[in-house]
C-alpha positions as CSV (number, residue, x, y, z in Angstrom):
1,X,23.1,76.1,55.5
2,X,25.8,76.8,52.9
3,X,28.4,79.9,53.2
4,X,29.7,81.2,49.5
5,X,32.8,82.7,49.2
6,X,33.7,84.7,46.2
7,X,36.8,86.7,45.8
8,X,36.1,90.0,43.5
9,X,36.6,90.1,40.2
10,X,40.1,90.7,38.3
11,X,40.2,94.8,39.2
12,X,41.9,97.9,37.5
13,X,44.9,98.9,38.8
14,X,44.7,102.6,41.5
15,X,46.5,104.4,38.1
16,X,43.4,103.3,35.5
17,X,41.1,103.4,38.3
18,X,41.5,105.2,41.7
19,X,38.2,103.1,43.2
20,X,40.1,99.6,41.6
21,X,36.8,98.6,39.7
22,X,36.5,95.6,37.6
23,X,38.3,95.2,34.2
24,X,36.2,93.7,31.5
25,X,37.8,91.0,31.9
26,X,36.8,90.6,35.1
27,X,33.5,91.5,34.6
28,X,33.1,88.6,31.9
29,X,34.4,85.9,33.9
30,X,32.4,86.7,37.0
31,X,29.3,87.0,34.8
32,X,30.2,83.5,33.5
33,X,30.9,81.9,36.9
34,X,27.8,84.1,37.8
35,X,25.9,82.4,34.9
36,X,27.0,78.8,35.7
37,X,26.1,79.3,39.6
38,X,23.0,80.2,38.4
39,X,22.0,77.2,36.0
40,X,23.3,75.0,39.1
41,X,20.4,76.6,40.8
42,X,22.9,77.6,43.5
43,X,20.1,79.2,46.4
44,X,21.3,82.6,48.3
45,X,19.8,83.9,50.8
46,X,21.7,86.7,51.5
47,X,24.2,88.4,49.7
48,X,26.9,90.7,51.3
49,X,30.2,92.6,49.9
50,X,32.7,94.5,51.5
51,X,31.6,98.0,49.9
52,X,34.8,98.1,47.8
53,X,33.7,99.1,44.3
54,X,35.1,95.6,42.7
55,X,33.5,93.7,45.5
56,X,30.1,95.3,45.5
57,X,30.4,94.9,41.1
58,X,31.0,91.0,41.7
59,X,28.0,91.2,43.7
60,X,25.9,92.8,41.8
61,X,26.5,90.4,38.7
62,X,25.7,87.4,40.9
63,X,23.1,88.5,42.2
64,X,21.2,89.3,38.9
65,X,22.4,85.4,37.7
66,X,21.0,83.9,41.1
67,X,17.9,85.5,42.0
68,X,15.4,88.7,41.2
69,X,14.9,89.3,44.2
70,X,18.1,89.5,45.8
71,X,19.4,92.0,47.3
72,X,23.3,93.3,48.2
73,X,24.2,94.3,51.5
74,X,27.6,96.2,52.2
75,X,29.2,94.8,55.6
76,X,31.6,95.8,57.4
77,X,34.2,93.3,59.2
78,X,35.1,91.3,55.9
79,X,37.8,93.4,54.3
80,X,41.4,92.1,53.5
81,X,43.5,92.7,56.8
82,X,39.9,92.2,58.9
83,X,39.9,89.6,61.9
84,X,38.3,86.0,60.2
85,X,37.3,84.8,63.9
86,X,35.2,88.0,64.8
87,X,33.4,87.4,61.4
88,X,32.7,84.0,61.8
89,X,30.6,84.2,65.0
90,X,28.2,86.4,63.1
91,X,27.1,83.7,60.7
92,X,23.6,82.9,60.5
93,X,23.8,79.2,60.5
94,X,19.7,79.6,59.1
95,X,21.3,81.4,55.9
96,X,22.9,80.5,52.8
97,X,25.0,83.1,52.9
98,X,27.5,84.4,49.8
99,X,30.2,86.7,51.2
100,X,32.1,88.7,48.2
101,X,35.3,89.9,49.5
102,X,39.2,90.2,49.3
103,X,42.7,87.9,50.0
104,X,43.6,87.5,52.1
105,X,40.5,87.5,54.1
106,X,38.5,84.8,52.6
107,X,41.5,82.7,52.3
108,X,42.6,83.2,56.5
109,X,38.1,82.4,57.0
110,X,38.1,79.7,54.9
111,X,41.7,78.3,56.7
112,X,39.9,79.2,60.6
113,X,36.3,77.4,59.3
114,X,38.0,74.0,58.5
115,X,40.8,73.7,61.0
116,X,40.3,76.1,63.7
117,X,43.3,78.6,62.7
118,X,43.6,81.1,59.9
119,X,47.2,80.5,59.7
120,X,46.9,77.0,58.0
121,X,46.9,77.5,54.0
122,X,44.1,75.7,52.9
123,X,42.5,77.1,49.5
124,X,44.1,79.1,46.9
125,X,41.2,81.6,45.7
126,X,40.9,82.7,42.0
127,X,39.1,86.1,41.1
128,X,35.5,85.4,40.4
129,X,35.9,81.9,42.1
130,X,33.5,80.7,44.5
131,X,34.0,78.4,47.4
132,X,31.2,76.8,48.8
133,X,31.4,75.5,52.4
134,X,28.9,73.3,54.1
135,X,28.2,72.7,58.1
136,X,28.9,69.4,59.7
137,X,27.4,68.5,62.4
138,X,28.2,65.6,65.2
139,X,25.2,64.6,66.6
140,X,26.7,62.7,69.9
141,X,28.2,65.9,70.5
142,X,26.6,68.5,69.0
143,X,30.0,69.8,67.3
144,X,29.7,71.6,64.5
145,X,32.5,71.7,61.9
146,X,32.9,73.4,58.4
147,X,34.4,71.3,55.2
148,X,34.6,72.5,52.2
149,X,32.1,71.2,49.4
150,X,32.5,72.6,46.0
151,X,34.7,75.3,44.1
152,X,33.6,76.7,40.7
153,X,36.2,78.7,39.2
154,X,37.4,80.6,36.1
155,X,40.7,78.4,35.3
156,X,41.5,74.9,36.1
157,X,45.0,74.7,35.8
């Protein structure tokens, strides 16, 4: 199982757009990243957003790059000031799951997954970015810990 995190795409400000949807800007470098995820082959079994309008745009466009067939899901619990633990016991460890969401929510998960507390700064999220975390688990114990496996993002400096 592999969990996807993706911040939105760069977003209008509340005076050019009251519902903060993407700028076309931010709609080409999410198709991009989109695009690039897709040639990977990068497999998603579910796809969920936060039902923001920039969030559930960056969905869409990944969704058409990854698979015909998949389909968005708006969830609630994943929003910016929204409690990372709670969220994290509903993960389907059967799924590949791609969350699209907001900072500094999928920062504080992605901070809680690795080390236990969403307080530790761990990754730095880039709109359109994706962070791709992977299970590992200790078979003597039966432990189960998250590290994280790949990024694919807009800018590398």
């Amino acid at each position: 199982m592999s969990l996807f995190l993706v911040q939105h795409g760069k977003s209008a400000t509340k005076e050019i757009d009251p519902q903060k949807g993407l700028t076309e800007q931010g709609k080409q470098e999410t198709e991009r990243i989109a695009q690039v995820a897709g040639n990977y082959r990068i497999s998603v079994d579910k796809l969920v957003h936060s039902g923001k309008k920039r969030a559930e745009q960056t969905a869409a466009i990944f969704a058409a790059a990854l698979a015909e067939d998949l389909s968005l899901e708006t969830v609630s619990g994943i929003g910016p000031m929204d409690d990372v633990k709670i969220f994290a016991q509903t993960i389907d460890p059967k799924d590949n799951l791609m969350v699209v969401g907001h900072l500094p929510f999928l920062q504080r998960l992605v901070s809680y997954l690795t080390t236990g507390s969403d307080e530790i700064f761990v990754y730095k999220f880039q709109n359109s970015g994706i962070v791709c975390l992977d299970r590992d688990i200790d078979e003597a114990n039966g432990s189960v810990g998250w590290f994280i496996k790949w990024t694919l993002n807009p800018e590398i400096s």
